[in-house]
N, C-alpha and C positions, 0 to 999 in steps of 0.2 A: 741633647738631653738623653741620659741613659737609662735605663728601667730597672731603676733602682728603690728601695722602699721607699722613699716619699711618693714618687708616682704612684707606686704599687698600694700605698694604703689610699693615696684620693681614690684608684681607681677600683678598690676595693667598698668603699664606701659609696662613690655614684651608683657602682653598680647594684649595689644593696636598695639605695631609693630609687632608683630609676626602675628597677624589675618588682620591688615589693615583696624581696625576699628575703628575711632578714639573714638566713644562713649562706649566703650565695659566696662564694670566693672569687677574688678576680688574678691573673696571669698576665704579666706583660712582658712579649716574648718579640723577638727577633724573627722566627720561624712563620711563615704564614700554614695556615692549615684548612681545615676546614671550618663550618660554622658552630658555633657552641649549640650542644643537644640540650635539651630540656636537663634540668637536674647536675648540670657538669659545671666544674668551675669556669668562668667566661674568661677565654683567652684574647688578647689584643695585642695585635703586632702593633709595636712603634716603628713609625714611619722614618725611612732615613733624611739622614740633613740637619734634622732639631729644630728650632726655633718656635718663634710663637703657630704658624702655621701646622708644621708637623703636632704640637698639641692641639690643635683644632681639631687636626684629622683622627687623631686617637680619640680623641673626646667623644667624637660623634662614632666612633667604629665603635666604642663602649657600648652607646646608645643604643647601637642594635644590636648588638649581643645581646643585651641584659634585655631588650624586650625579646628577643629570639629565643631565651631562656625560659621567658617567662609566660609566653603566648603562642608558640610555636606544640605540636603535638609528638614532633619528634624533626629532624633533619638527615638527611640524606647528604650520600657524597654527591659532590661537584664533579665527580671525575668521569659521569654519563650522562647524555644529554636529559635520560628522564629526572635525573636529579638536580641539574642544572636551571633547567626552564621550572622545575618547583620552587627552588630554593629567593629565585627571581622575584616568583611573585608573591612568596611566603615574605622577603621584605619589603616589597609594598605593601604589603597587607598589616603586617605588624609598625609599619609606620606609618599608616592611617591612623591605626586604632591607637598607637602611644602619641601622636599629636594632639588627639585630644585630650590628653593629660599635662602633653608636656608640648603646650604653645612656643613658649621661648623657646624650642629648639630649631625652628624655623630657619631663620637663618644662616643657623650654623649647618643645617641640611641642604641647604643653596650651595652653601661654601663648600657642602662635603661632596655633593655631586659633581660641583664639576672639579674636583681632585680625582674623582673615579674615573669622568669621561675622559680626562687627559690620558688618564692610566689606562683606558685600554688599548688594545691591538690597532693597526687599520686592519682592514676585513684581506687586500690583500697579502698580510704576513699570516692568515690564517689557511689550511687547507681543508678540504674534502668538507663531509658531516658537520663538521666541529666549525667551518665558515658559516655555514643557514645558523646555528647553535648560537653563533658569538654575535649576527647581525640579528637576531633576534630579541638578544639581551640588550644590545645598545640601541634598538628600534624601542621596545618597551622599555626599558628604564630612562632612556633621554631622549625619546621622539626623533630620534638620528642615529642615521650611520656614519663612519667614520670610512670613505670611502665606497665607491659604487658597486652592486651587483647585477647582473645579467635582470634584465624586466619582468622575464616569469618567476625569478625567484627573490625580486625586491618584492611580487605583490606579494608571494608566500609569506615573505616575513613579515609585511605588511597587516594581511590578513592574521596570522597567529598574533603578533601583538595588540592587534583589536581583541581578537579571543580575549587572550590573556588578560588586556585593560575590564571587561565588560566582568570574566568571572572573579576579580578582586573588586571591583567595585559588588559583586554580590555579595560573596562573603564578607566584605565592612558592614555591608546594609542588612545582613539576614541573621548575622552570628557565627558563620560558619567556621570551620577552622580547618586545620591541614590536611584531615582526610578527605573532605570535601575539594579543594583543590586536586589532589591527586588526581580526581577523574579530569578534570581541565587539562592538568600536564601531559597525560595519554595523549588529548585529544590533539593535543597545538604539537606534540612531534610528528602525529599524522599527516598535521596540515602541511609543516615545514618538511616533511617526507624522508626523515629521517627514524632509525634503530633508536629505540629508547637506551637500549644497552650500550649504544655508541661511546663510544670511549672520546672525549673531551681532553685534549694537553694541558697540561698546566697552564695559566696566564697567570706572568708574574707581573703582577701592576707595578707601574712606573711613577710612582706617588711622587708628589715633587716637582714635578714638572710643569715651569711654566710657559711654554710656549700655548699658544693657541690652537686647539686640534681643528684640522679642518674638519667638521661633523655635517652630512647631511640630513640637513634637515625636513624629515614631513609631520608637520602638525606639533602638536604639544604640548606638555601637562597641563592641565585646569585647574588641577587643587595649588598647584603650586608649580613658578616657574622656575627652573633647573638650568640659570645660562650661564653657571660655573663663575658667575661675579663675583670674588674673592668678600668685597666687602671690608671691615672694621670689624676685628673682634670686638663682641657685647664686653662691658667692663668687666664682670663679674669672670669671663675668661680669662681675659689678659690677668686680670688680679691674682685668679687660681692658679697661673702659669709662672706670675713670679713668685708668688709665694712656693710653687715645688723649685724652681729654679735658685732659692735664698738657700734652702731647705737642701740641695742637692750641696749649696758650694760648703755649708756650715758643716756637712756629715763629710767629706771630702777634705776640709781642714783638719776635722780632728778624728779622721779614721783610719790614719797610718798607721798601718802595722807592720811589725818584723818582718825580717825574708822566714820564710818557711811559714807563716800563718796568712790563710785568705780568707775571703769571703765568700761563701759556695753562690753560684748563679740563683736567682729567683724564678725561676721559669718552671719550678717541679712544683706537681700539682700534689696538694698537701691535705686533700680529702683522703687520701689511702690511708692516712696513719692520725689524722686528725677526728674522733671518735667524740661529738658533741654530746651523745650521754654520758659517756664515759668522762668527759668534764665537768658534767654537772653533779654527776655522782659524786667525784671528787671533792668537788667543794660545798657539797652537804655532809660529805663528813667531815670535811677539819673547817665548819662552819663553827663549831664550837671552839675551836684553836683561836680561830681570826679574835675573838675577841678577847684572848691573854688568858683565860681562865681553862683549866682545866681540875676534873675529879682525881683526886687521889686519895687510895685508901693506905692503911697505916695502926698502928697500936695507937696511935693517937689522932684527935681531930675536931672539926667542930662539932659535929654528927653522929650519931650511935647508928649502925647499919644493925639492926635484932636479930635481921635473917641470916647477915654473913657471920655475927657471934656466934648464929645457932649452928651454924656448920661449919665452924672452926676456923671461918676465913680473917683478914685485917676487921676488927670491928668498929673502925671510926671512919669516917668521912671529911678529907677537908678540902675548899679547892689552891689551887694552887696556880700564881701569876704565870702563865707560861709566852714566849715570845721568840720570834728567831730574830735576833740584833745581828747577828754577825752578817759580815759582808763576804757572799759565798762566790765562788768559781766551783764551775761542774765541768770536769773531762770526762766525756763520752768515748770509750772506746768502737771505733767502728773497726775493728782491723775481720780479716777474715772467715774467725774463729765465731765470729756475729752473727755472721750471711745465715745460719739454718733457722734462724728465729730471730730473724733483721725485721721484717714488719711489725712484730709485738715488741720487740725491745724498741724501736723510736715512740710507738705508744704509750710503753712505761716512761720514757726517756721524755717525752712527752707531757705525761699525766704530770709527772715531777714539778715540772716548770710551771704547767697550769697552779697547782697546787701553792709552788713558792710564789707566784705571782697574786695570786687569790691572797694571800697570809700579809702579803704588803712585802718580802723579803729583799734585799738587795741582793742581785745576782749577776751573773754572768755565765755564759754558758758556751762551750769549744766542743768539737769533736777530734777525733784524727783517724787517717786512714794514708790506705796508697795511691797514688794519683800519678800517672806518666813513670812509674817503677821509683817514686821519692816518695818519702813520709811528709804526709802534710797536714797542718793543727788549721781545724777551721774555726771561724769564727759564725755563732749560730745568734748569739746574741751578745752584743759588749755593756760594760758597765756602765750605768743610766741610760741607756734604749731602754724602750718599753717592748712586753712582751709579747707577740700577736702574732696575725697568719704571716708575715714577711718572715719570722724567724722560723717559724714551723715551717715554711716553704725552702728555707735554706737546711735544718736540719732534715726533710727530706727525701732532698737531692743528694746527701753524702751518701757514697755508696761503701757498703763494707767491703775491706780487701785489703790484701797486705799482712804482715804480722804484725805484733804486739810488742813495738820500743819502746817501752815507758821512760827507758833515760832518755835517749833522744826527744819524748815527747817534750820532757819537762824543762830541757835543754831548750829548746824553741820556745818555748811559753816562759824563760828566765826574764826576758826584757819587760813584759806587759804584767810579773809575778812582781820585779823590783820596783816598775813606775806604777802599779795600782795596790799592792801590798794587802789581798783582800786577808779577813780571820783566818777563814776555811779553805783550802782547796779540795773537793771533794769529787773521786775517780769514780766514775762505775768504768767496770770488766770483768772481763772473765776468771781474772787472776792470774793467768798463766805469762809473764810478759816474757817476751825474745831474747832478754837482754837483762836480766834478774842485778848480776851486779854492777851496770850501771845504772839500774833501778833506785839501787840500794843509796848510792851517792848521792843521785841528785834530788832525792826523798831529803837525807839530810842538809842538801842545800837548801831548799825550801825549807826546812824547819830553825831552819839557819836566820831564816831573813823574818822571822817571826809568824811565818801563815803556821796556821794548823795544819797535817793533812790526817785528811779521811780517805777511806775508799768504801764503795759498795759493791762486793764480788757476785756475780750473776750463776745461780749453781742451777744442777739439776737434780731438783726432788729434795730432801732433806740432808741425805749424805753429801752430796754434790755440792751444799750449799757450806758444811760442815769443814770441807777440804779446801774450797775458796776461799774462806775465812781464815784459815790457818795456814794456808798460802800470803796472803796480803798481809797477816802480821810479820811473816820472816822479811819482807819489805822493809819493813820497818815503819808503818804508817803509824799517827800515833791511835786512831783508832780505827778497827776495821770489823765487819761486819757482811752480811751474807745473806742476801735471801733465794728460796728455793723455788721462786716462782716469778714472773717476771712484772704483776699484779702485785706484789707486797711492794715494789721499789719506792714509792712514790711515802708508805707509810713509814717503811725503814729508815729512808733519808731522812725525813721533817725527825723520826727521831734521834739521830746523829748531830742534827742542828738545835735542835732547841736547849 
């Protein structure tokens, strides 16, 4: 299974019910990191291998993201012991308090521990500080170590794990939350006689693994026993597993594309450029589009406007059907000449899409840029995908860079222009392309095979905007346009379309 949008929108949506946040975003990534801070989108490494097991273990790693998101007061790095031995019992603590919302998960947190306990270290491939650190995590989180320690410092760990168990069980039972722990953590590195600053190696868990760890064992959880029993996925998983697994082969049948167009990675976190009032803005104002009707004034109409007569303006009012029917492709210039105002231009770039999405429009939407020193046309959304955070996570990840091919672009995009044959093909850029007259050519190839083109030239200030526009008509676009701010795009386009 690969972490591709189907996973990305299930795990997009657990994580929205499962934390109780409706704006939350979720990331499924290759990359292991740290733990999700309060407020961030919740990241989830897919586990290698795939199969129904490896989605157990994402499922349940969501789990505690989205409540670590949601109940947690901030997170610290892993990579010293004071932030390690908190972060421990910051998920016990947050998996107390989400059990009691979310009983069913029970199970699958059986299953998910002992995927962890296999995955960790023995004690001895650990050295110095970071050994008492690591037998202290597998003493308190699975009542065992995985391999012996010397006796005065099995009772150490021994003893801090009791701490530890005693000050989580206070804060489930008192209220308490992360700051309150923090004074616990001081104390349990004192005990374990370890530098809170102590620096911690990375542990790359070994998810997957089925062999049997030899773990030793003293004593053992009460709330819940943890003997790593795989068990029978609940149905309702397996069911969720095939339905993304149908889900994956049916986007994989019909998502081949040309050589020179891909698909950008999902792993880029798409709250920098993703601006939820600035979406809602958006579609309060062309809330009156959405429903076909718009005002138009005129020498004639149904309506006498008295005020605009009296001040010499159009004196009639009538409204007028308006609609966007055509079936549109948008090329997004990323090349270079972008990068000085690349975060407001995917915003507008952005707004756009919300907007033709809100109106009902059929769309598609590409970028291009440079990629390994080749021109490459991404694909950010194809025609009948629907439009959401998978595609705002892909458009981005494109990084601006390179110049501005516009023949070559359109050269690439000939195959997916001939087999989808949208109305419109509609450019935003700068204007300025690298390569003007094979611009010019492949402008009338496409006009050739019956699309429209449009472009929308990105200027600066009102001149700047005036000189893009008189740029892209010697293109030879059949219509072109210009705005001076990177804020009007979204209003420019719907007027170019309708």
């Amino acid at each position: 299974m690969n972490p591709d949008g189907s996973l990305a929108g299930v795990a997009a949506f657990l994580a929205r019910r499962w934390s109780g946040c409706p704006q939350i975003t979720a990331r499924v990534t290759s990359r292991r990191g740290r733990p999700t801070k309060p407020g961030e989108s919740v990241a989830v490494v897919l586990p290698p291998g795939g199969g129904l097991d490896a989605y157990r273990e994402f499922r349940v790693s969501l789990w505690y993201e989205s409540m670590r998101a949601s109940m947690c007061e901030r997170v610290l790095s892993g990579d010293h012991a004071f932030g390690a031995i908190l972060n421990a019992m910051e998920t016990r603590r947050i998996e107390a308090l989400g059990r009691r919302v979310w009983r069913g998960m029970d199970g699958e947190i059986m299953f998910y521990y002992g995927r962890m306990r296999e995955a960790r270290p023995e004690l001895h491939e650990v050295f110095g500080g970071a050994r008492l650190v690591e037998a202290f995590y597998q003493q308190f989180m699975f009542g065992g170590t995985k391999g012996e320690m010397p006796p005065g410092r099995q009772d150490r760990v021994a003893k801090a794990a009791s701490m530890a168990d005693e000050a989580v069980r206070t804060a489930v039972g008192e209220g308490r939350g992360t700051a309150w722990l923090e004074g616990a953590a001081g104390q349990i590195a004192g005990v374990l006689g370890v530098d809170s600053l102590l620096t911690i190696p990375a542990i790359v868990p070994r998810m997957g693994i089925t062999r049997t760890a030899g773990t030793r064992r003293r004593g053992g959880r009460d709330d819940m026993r943890k003997d790593g029993g795989a068990g029978g996925a609940p149905e309702e998983v397996r069911a969720e597993y095939e339905e993304i697994t149908a889900a994956q082969k049916r986007e994989e049948a019909s998502g081949i594309l040309p050589a020179g167009v891909r698909r950008p990675p999902e792993d880029a976190d798409e709250s920098d450029i993703y601006d939820a009032s600035l979406a809602a803005g958006l579609r309060s104002r062309f809330r009156r589009l959405r429903s076909g009707w718009r005002e138009a004034r005129g020498p004639t109409g149904d309506e006498l406007d008295e005020e605009s007569l009296a001040e010499g303006g159009p004196p009639f009012i009538s409204d007028r059907k308006i609609s966007i029917r055509a079936r549109v492709m948008i090329m997004l210039d990323h090349s270079s000449s972008i990068a000085p105002m690349e975060r407001r231009y995917k915003k507008a770039a952005l707004g756009l899409c919300e907007v033709l999405a809100y109106l009902g429009a059929r769309f598609s939407a590409y970028a291009f840029s440079s990629h390994d020193r080749e021109v490459v046309c991404w694909e950010i959304k194809g025609e009948g995908a629907a439009w959401g955070r998978q595609a705002a996570r892909r458009l981005a990840w494109i990084p601006a860079s390179g110049p501005t091919p516009l023949g070559e672009v359109y050269q690439r995009m000939m195959p997916i222009l001939e087999a989808g044959r949208p109305d419109v093909l509609l450019t935003l850029t700068d204007g300025e392309p690298s390569d003007p007259g094979s611009a010019r050519r492949m402008i009338s190839a496409v006009r050739r095979l019956g699309v429209g083109t449009a472009a929308l030239g990105i200027g600066r200030g009102t001149a700047g905007a005036a000189a893009v526009a008189s740029n892209l008509r010697g293109l030879g676009y059949e219509r072109a346009v210009a705005a001076g701010r990177l804020e009007e795009v979204p209003a420019r386009a719907v007027r170019i379309l309708e």
